[in-house]
BAFI-3210 file (N, C-alpha, C; in Angstrom, 3 decimals, decimal comma, padded with zeros to 6 digits):
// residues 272
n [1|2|3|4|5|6|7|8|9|10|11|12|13|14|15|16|17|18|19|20|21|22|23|24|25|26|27|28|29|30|31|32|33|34|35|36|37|38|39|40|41|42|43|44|45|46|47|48|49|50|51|52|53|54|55|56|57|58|59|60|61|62|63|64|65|66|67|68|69|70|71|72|73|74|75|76|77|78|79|80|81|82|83|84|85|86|87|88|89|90|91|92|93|94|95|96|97|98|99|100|101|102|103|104|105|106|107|108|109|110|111|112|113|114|115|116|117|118|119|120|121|122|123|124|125|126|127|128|129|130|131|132|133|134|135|136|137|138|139|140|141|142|143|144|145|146|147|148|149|150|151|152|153|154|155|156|157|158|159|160|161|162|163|164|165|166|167|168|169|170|171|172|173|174|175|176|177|178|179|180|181|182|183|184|185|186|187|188|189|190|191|192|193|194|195|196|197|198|199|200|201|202|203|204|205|206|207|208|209|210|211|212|213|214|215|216|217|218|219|220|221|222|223|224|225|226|227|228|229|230|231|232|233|234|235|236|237|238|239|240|241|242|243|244|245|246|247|248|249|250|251|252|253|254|255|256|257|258|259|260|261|262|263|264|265|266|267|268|269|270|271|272]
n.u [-025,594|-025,857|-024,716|-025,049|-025,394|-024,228|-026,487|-026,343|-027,524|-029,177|-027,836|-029,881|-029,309|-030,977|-030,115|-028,857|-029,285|-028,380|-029,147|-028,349|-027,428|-027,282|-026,083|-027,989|-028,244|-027,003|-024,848|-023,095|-025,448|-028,351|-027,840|-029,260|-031,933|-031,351|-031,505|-035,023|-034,866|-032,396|-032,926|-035,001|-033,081|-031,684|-033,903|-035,435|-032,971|-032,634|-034,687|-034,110|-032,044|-033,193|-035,137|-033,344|-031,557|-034,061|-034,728|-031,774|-032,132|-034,477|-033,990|-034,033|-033,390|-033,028|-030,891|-027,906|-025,462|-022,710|-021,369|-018,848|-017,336|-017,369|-014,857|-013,494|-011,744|-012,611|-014,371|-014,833|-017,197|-017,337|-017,048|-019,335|-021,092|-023,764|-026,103|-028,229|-030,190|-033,766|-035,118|-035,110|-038,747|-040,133|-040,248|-039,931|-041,042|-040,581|-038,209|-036,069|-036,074|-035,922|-033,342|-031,607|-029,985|-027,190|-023,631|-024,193|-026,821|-026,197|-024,329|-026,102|-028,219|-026,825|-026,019|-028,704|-029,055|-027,074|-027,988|-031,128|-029,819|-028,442|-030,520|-033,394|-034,932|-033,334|-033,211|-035,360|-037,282|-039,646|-039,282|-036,633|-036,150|-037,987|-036,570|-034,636|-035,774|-035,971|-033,518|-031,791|-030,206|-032,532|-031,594|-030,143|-031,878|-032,828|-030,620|-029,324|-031,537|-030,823|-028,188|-028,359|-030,269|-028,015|-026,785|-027,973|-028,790|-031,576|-030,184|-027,751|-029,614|-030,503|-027,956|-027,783|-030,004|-032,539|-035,879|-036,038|-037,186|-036,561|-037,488|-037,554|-037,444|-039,983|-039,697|-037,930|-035,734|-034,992|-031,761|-030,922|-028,947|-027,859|-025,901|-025,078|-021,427|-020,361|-019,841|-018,108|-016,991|-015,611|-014,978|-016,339|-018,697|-021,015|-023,170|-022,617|-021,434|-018,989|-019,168|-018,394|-019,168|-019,139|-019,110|-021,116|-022,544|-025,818|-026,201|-027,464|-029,268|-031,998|-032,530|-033,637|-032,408|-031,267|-028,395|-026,746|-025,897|-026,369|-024,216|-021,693|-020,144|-017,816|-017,908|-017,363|-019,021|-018,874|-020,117|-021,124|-022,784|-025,560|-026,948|-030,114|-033,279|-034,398|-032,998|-030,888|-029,208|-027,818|-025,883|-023,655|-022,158|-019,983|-018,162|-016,227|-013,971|-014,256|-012,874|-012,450|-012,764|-010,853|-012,453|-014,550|-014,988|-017,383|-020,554|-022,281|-025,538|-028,025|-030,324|-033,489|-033,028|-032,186|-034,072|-036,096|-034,837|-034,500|-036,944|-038,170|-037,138|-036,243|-034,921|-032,932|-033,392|-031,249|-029,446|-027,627]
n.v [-032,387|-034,680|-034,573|-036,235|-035,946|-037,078|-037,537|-036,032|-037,095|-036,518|-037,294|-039,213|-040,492|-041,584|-039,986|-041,665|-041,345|-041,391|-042,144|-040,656|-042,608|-044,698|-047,673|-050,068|-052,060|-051,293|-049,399|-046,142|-043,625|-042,476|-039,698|-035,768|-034,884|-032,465|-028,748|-028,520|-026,202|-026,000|-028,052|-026,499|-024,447|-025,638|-026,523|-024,496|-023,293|-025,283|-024,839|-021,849|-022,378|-024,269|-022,401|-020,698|-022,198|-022,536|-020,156|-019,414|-021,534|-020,862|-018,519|-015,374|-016,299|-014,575|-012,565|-012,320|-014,723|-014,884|-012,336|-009,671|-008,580|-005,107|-003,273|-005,715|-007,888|-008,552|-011,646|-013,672|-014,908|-018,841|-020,661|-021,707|-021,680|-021,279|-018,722|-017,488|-016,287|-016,370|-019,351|-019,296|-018,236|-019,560|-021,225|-023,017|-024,867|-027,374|-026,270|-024,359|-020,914|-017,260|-015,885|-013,666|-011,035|-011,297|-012,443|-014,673|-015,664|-016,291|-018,439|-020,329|-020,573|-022,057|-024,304|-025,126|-025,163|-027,154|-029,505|-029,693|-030,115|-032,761|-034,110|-037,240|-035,913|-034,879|-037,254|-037,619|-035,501|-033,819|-033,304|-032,371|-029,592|-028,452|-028,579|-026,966|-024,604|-023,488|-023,166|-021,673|-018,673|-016,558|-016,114|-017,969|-020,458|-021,834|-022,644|-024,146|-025,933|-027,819|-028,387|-030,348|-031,527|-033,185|-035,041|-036,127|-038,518|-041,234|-043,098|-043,106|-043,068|-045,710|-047,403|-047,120|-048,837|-047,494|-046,681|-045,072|-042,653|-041,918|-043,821|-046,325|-050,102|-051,852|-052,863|-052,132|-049,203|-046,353|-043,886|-041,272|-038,643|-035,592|-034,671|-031,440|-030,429|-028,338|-024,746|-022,434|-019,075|-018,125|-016,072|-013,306|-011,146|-008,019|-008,495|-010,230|-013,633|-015,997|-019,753|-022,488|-025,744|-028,421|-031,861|-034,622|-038,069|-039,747|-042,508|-045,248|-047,899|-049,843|-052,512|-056,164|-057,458|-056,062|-054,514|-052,480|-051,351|-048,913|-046,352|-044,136|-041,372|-038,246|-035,550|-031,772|-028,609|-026,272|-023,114|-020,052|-017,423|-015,272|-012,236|-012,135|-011,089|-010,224|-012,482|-014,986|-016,581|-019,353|-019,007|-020,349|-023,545|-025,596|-029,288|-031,001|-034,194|-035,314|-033,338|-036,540|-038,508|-041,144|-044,049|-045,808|-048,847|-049,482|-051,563|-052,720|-051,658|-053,464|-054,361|-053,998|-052,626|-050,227|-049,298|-048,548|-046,778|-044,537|-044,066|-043,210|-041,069|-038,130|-035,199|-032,264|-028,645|-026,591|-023,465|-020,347]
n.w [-026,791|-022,938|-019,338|-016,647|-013,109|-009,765|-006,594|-003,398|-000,577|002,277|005,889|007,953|010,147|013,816|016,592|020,004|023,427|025,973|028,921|032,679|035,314|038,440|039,765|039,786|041,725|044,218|043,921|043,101|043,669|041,739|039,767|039,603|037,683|035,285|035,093|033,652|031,854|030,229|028,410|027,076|025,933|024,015|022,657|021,777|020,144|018,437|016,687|015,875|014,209|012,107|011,070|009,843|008,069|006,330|005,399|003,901|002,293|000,682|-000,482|-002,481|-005,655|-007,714|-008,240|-008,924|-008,141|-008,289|-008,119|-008,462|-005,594|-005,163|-007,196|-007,387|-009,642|-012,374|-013,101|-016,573|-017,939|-018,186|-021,406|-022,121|-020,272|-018,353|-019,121|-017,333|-018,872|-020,157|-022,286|-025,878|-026,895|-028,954|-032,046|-034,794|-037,061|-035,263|-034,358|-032,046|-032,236|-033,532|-031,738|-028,983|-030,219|-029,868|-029,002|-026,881|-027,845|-030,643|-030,268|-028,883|-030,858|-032,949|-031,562|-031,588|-034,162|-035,085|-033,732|-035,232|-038,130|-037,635|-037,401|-037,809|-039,472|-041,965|-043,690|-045,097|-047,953|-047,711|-044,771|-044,354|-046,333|-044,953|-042,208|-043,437|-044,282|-041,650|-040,390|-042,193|-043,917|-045,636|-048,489|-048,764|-048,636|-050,750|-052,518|-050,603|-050,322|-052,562|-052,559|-050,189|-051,659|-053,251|-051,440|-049,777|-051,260|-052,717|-052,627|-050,709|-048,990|-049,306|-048,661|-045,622|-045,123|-045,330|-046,899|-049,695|-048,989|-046,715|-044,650|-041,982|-042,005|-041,321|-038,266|-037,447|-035,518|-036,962|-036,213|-035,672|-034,576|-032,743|-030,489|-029,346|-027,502|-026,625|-027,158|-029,656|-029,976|-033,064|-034,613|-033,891|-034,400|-035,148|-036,597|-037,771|-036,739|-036,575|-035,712|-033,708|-033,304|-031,342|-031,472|-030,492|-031,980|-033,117|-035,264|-036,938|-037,619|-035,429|-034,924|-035,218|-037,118|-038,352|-040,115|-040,358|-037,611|-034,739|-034,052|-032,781|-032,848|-033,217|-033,807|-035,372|-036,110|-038,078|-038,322|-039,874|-038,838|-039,849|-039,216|-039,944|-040,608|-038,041|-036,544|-036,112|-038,505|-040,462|-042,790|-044,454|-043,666|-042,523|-041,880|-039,877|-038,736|-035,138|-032,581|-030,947|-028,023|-026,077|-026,855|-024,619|-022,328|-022,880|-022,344|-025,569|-026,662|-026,327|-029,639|-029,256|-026,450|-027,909|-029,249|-027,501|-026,167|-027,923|-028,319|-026,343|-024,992|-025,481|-026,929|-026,157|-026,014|-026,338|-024,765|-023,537]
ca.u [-026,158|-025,951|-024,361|-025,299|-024,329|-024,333|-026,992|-026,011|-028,915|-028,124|-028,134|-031,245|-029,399|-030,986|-028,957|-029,046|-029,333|-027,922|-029,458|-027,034|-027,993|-026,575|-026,280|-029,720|-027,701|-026,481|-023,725|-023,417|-027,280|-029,003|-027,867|-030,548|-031,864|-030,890|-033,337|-035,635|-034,229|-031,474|-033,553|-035,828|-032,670|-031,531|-034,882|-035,023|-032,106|-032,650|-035,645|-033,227|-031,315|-034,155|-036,011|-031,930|-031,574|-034,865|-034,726|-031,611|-032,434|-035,708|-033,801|-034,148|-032,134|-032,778|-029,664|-026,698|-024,640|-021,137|-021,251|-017,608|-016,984|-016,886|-013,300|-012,489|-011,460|-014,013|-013,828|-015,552|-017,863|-017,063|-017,533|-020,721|-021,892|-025,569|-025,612|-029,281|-031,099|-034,605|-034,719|-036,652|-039,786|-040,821|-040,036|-040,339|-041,015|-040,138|-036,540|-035,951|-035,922|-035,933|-032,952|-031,332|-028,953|-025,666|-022,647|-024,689|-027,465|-025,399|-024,504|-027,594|-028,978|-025,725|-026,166|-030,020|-029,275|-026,845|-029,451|-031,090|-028,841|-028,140|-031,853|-033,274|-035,632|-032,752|-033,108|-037,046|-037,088|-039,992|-038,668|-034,873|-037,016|-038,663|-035,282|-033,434|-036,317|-036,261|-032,157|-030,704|-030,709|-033,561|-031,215|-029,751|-032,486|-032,933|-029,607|-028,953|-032,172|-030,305|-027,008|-028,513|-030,764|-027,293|-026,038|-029,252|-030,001|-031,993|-029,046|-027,700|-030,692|-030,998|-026,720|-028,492|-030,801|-033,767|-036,371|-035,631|-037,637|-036,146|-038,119|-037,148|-037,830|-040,901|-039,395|-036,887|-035,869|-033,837|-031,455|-029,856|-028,871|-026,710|-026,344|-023,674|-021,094|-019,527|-019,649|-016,968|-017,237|-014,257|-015,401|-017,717|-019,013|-022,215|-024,465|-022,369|-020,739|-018,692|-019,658|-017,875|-020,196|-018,375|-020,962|-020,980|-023,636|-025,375|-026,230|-028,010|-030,560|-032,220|-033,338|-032,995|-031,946|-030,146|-026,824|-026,193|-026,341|-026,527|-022,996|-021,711|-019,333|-017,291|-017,530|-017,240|-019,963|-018,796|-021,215|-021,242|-024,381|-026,064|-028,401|-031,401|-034,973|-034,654|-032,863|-029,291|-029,790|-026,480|-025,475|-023,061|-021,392|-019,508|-018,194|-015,074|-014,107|-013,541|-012,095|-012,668|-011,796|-010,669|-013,534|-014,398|-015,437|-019,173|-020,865|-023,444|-026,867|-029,035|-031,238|-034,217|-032,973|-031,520|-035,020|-036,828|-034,744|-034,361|-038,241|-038,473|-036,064|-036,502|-034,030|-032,783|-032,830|-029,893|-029,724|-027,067]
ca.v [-031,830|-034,543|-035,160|-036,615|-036,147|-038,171|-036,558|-036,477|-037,333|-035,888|-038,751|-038,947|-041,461|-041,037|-040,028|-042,697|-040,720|-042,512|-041,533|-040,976|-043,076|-045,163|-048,869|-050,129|-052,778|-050,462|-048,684|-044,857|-043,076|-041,733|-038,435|-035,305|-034,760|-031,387|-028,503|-028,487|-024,792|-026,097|-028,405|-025,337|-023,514|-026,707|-027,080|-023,106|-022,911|-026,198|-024,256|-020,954|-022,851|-025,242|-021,418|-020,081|-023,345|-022,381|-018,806|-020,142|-022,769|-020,115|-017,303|-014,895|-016,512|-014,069|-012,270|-012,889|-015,285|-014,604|-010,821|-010,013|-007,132|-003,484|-003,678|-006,934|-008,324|-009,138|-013,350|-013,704|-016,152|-020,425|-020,617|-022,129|-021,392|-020,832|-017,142|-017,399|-015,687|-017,582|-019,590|-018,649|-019,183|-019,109|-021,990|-022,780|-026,414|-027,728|-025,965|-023,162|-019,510|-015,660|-015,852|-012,702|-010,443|-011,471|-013,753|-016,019|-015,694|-016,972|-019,516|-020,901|-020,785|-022,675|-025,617|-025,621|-025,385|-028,203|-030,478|-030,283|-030,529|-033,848|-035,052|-037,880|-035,361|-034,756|-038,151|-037,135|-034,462|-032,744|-032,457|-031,655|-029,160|-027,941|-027,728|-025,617|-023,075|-023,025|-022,592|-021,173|-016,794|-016,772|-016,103|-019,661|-021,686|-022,547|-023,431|-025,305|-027,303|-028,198|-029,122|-031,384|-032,845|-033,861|-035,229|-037,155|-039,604|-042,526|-044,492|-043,280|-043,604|-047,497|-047,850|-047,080|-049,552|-047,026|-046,795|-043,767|-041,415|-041,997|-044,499|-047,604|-051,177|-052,573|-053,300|-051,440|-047,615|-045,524|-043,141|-040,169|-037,748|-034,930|-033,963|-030,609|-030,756|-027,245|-024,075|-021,512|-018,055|-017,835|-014,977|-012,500|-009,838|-007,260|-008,874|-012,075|-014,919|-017,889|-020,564|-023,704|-026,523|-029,632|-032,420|-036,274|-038,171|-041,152|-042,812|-046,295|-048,682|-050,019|-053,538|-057,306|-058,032|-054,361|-054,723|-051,093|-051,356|-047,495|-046,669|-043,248|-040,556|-037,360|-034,064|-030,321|-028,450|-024,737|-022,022|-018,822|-016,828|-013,995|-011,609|-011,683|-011,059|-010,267|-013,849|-015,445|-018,006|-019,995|-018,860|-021,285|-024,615|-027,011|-030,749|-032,101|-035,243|-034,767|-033,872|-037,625|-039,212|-042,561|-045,430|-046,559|-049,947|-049,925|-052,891|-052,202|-052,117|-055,003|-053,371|-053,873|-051,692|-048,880|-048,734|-048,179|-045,637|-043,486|-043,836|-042,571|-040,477|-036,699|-034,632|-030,880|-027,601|-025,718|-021,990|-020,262]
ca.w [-026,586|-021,903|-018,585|-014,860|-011,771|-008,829|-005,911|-002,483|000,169|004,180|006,626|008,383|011,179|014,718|018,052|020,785|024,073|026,945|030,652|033,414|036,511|039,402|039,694|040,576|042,798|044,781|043,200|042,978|043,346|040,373|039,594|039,737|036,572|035,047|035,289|032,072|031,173|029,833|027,541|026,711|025,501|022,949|021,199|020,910|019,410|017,136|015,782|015,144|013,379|011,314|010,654|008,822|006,955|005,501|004,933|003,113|001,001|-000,509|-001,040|-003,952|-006,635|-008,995|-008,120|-009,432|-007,023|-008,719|-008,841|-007,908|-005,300|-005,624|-006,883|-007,936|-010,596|-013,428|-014,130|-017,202|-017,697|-019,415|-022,776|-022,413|-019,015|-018,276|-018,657|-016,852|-019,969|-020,518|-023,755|-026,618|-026,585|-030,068|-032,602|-036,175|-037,255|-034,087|-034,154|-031,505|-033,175|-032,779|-030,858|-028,701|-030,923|-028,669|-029,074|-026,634|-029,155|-031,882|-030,006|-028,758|-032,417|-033,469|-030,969|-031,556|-035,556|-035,386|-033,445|-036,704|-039,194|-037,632|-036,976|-038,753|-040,239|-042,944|-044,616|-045,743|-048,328|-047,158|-043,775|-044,896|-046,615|-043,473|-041,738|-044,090|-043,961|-040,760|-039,985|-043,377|-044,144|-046,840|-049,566|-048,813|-048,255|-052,295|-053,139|-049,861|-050,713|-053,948|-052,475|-049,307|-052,281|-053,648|-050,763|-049,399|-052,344|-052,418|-052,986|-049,389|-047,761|-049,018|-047,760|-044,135|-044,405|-045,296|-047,981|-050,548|-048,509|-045,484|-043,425|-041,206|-041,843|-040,073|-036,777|-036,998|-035,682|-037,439|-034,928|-036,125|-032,949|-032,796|-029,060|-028,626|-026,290|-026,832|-028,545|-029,303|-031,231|-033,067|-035,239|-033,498|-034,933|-034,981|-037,289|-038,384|-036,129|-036,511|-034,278|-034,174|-032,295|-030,946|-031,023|-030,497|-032,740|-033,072|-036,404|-037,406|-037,245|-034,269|-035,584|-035,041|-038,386|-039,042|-040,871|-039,811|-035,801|-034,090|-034,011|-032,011|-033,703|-033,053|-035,391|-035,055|-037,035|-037,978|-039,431|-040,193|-038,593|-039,973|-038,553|-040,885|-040,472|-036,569|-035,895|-036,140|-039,619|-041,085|-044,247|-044,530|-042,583|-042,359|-040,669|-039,926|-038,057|-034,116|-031,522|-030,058|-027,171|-026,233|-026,443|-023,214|-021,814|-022,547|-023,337|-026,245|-025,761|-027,514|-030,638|-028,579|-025,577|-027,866|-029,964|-026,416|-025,494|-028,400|-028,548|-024,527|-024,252|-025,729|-027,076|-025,691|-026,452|-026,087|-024,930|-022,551]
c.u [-026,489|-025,178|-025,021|-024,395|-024,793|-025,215|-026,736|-027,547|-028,432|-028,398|-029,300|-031,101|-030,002|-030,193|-029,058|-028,517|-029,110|-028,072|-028,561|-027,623|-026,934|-026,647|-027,361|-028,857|-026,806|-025,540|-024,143|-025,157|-027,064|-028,677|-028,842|-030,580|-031,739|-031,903|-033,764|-035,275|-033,307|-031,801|-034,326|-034,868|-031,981|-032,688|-035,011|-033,978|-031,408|-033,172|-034,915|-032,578|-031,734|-034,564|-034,193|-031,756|-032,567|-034,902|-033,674|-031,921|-033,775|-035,101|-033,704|-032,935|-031,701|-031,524|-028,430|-025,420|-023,203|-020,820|-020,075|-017,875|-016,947|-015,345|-012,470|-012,685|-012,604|-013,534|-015,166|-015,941|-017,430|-017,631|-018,805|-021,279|-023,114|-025,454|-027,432|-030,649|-032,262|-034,023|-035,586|-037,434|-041,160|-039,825|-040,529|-040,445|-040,478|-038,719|-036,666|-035,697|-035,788|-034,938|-032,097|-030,322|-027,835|-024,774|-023,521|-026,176|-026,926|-025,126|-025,194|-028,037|-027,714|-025,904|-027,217|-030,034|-028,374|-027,634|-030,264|-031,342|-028,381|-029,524|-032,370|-034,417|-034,912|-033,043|-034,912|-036,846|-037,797|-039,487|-037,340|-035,568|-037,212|-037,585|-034,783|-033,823|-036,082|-034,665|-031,645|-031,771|-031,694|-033,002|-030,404|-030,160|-032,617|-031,847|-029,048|-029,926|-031,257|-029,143|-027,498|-029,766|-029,524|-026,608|-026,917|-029,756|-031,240|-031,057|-028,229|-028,367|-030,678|-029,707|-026,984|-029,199|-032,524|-034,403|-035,641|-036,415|-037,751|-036,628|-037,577|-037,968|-038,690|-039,954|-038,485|-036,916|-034,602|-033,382|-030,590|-030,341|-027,963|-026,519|-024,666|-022,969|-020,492|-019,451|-018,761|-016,802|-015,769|-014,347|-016,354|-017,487|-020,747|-023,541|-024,274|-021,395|-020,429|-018,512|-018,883|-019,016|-019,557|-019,632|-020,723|-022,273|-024,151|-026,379|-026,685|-029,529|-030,587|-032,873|-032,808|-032,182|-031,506|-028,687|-026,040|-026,521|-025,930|-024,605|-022,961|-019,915|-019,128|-017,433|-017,583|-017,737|-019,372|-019,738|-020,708|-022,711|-024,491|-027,225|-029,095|-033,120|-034,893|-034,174|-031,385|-029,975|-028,133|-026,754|-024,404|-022,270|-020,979|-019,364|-016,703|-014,848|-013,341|-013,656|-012,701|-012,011|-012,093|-011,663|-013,516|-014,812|-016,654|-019,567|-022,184|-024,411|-027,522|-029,845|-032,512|-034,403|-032,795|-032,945|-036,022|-036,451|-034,579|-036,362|-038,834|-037,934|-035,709|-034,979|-033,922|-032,946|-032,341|-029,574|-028,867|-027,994]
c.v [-032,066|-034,914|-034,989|-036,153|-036,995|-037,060|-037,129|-036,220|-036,919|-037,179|-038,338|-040,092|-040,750|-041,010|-040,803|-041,625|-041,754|-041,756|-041,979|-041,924|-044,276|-046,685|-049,011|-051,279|-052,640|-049,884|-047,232|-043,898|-042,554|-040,335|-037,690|-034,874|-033,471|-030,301|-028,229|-027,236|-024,989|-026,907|-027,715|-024,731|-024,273|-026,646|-025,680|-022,969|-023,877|-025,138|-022,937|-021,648|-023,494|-023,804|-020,775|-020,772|-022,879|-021,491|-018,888|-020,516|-021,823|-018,620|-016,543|-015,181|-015,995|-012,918|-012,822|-012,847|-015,037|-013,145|-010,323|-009,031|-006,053|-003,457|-004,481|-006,905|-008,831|-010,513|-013,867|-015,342|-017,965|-019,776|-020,860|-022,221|-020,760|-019,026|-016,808|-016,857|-016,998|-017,801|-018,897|-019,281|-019,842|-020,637|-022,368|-024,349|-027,041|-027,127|-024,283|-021,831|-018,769|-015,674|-013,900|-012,214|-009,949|-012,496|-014,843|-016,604|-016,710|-018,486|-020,589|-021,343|-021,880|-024,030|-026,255|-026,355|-027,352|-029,905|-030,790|-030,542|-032,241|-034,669|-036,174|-037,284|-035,211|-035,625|-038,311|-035,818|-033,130|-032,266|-031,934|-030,348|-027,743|-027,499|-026,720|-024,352|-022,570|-022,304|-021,653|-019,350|-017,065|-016,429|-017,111|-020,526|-022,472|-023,331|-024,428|-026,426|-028,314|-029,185|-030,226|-032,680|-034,327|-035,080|-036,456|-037,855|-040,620|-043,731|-044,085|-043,844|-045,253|-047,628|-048,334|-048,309|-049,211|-047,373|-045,531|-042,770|-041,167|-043,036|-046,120|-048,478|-051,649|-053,375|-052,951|-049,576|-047,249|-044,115|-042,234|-038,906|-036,972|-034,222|-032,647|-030,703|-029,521|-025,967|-023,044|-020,898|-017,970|-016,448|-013,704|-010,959|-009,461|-008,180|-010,063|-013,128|-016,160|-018,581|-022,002|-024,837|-027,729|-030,512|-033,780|-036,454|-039,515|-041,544|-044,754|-046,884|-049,983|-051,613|-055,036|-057,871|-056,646|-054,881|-053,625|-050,603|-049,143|-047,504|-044,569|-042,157|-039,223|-036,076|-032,278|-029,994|-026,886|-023,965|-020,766|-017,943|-015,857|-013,311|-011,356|-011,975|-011,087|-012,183|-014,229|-016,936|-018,410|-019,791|-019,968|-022,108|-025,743|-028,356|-030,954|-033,243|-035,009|-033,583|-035,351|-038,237|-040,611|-043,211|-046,316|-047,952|-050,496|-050,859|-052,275|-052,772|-053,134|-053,660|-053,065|-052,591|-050,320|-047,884|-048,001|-047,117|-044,621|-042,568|-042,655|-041,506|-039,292|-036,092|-032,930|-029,728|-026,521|-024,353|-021,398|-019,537]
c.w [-025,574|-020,742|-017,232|-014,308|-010,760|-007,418|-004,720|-001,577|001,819|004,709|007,575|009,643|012,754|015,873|018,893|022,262|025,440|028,373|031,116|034,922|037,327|039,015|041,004|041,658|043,907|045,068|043,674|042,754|041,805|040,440|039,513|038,735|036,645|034,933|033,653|031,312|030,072|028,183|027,047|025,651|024,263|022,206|021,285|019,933|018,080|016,066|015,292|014,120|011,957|010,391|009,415|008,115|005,871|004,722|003,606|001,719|000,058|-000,558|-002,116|-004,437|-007,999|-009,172|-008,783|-008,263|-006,859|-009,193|-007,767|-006,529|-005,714|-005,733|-007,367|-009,137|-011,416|-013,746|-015,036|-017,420|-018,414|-020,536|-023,311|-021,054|-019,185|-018,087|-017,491|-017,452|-019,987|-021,566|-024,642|-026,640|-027,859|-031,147|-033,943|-036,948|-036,153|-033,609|-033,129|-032,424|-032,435|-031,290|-029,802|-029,447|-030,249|-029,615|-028,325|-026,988|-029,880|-031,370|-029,554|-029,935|-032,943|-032,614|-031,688|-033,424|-035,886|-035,298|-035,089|-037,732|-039,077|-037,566|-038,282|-039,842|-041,870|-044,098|-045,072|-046,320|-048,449|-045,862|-043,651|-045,331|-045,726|-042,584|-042,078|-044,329|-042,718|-039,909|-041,144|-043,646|-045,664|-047,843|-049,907|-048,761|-049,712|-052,530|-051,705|-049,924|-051,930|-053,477|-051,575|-050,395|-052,653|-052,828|-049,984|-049,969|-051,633|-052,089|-051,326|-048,595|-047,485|-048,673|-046,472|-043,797|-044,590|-046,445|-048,615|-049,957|-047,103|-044,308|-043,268|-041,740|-041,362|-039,118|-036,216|-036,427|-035,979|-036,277|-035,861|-035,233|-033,068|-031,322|-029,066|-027,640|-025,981|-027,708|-028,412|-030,774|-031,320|-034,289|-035,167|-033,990|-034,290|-035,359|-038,200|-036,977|-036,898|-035,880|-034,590|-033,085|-032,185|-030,516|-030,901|-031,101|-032,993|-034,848|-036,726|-037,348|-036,309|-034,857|-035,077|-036,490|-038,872|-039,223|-040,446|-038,640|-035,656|-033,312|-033,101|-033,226|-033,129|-033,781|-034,741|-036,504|-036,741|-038,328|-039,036|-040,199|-039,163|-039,357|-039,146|-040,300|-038,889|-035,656|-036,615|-037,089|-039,773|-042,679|-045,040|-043,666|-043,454|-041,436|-040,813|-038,570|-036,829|-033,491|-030,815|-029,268|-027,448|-025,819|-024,966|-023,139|-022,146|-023,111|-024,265|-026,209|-027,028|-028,450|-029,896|-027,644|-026,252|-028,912|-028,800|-026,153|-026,243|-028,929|-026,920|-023,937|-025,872|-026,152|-026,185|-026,240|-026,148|-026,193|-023,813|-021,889]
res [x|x|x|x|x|x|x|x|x|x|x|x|x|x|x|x|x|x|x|x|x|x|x|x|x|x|x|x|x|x|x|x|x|x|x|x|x|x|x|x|x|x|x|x|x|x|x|x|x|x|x|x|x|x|x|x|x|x|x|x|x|x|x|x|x|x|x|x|x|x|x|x|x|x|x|x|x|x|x|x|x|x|x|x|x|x|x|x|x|x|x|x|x|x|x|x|x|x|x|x|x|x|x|x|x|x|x|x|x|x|x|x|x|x|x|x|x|x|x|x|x|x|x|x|x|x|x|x|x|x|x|x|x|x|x|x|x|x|x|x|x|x|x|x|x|x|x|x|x|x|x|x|x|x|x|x|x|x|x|x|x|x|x|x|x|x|x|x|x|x|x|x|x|x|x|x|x|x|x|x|x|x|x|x|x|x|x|x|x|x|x|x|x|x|x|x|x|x|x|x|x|x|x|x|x|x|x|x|x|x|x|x|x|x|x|x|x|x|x|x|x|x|x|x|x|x|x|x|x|x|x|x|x|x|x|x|x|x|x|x|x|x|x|x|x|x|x|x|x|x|x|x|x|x|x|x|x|x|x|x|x|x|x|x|x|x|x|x|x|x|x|x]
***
């Protein structure tokens, strides 16, 4: 659901201006300096230049920058490119809602829903609860309470490391993250979508004495949207394992560092 980039900074070195003149030991005289006009017509035409930079850099960007020619060719937009739409602004237990009745609707609600589906709200059964009202079409929210009861015991929870109603260890933090990396309608329709969501995820506990260190994972989350009650809900989804790439180099972070930062460090929400 992030990536950097690297920001470039202008150079800010100054010019070294080297006067022309004679040898004071009596070489060639001092040349006559040049008449000041000439220096008049340089810092004018800095300041033209300083005043277009500006104009520039604040120009109305509410335009659309990539609008082809009269003529050309239409190049339709990435799969998940910023289409420039605000987000919504409306939310339902903390989960984004009331999204626009589009494909990039659907998919928005499909990132935001997977977020979560993976949060560690799941492993508490009032807030699992609280989720599934808040993503699932109201003629699914009953029986998907039923099935994620099945699926969320106690007897999972304590595998993790947790108590039976989801909570961390004194000293420990429990991490369960689902960040999107991708979404792609492979079923679009009027008033249903199927959204597939490509997501990386992270999963453990943050502890000095945790048995189950915060480990990182691959999955692709499908659903099936419907348009009910003025908003794009999931009637039904799934998981399977992947697409993952190859494990890089990283050294892992101490429990300490990774409890700081999942404490400091905010999650997204996801809207083209």
């Amino acid at each position: 659901m992030s990536t950097s980039g690297e920001h470039g900074y202008p150079d800010t070195g100054h010019t070294r201006t080297h006067l022309p003149g004679g040898d004071p030991y009596g070489g060639a005289p001092r040349r006559t300096p040049r008449s000041s006009s000439r220096s008049l017509i340089t810092v004018v035409g800095v300041v033209v230049l300083l005043i277009a930079a500006i104009a520039f850099a604040n120009r109305d960007n509410s335009s659309t920058p990539n609008t082809p020619a009269k003529g050309a060719p239409h190049q339709p937009a990435a799969p998940t490119a910023a289409s420039g739409t605000t987000p919504v602004p409306t939310s339902e237990n903390g989960i984004p809602t009331h999204y626009p009745h589009t494909q990039q609707g659907a998919e928005s609600a499909a990132a935001n829903y997977a977020v979560a589906l993976g949060s560690a709200e799941m492993f508490n059964k009032a807030k699992r609860d609280s989720v599934l009202q808040a993503v699932m079409t109201p003629s699914r929210v009953t029986s998907s309470k039923a099935e994620m009861d099945e699926a969320y015991t106690s007897a999972f929870n304590q595998s993790l490391g947790l108590s039976a109603d989801g909570a961390a260890p004194a000293g420990s933090t429990f991490v369960s993250r689902t960040s999107p990396i991708g979404t792609k309608v492979t079923e679009p329709g009027d008033d249903t979508a199927t959204v597939a969501v490509w997501c990386s995820g992270l999963l453990g506990l943050a502890g000095a004495k945790s048995t189950n260190p915060v480990t990182n994972s691959w999955f692709t989350i499908t659903m099936k949207l419907q348009w009910a009650a003025g908003d794009w809900k999931i009637s039904t989804h799934s998981q399977q394992e992947g697409p993952a790439p190859v494990p890089g180099d990283d050294k892992a972070s101490s429990a300490d560092d990774m409890s700081k930062t999942v404490e400091e460090y905010g999650g997204f929400t996801y809207a083209r």
